[in-house]
C-alpha positions as CSV (number, residue, x, y, z in Angstrom):
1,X,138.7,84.7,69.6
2,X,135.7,86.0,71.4
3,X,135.8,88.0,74.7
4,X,132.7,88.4,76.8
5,X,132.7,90.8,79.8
6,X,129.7,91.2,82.2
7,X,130.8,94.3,84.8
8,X,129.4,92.8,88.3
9,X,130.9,95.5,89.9
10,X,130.9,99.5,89.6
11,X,133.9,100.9,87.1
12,X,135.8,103.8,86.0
13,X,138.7,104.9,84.1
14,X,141.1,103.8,86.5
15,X,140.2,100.0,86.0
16,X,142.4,100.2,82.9
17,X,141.8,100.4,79.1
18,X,139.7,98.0,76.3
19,X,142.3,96.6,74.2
20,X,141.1,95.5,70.9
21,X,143.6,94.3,68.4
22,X,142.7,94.6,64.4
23,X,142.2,91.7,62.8
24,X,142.3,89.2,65.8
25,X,138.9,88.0,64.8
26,X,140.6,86.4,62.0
27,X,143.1,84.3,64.4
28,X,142.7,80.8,64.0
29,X,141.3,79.1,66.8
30,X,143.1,77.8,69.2
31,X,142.3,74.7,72.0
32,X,144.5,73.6,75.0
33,X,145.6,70.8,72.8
34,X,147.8,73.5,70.7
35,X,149.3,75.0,73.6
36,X,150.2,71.9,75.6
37,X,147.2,72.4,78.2
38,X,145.4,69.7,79.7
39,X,142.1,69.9,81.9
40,X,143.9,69.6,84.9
41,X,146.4,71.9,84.3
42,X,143.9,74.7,83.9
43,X,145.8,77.4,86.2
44,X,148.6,78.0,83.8
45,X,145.9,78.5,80.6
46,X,145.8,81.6,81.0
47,X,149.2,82.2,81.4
48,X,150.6,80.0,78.3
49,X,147.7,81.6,76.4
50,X,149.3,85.1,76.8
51,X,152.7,83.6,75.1
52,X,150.5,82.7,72.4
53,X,148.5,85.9,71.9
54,X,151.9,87.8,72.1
55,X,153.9,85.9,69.6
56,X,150.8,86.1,67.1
């Protein structure tokens, strides 16, 4: 998995932590397809994403 961020807006060390997790880069890659998702059901991706991330 790849995460971009872009800051478009001033930060600080309260806006919370970078998390990196060793050896995520070598997660298989996952679509909505694996997790049940469809297109129109795109508001709870991210959610049902974060069960996946967790139990892996």
């Amino acid at each position: 998995m790849c995460g971009v961020w872009t800051a478009l807006e001033d930060i600080d060390e309260e806006c919370g932590p970078l998390i990196y997790y060793p050896g995520s880069h070598k997660w298989p890659i996952y679509t909505n397809e694996h997790i049940g998702v469809r297109a129109e059901d795109k508001a709870q991706t991210g959610h049902q994403y974060g069960v996946l991330w967790r139990e892996l």
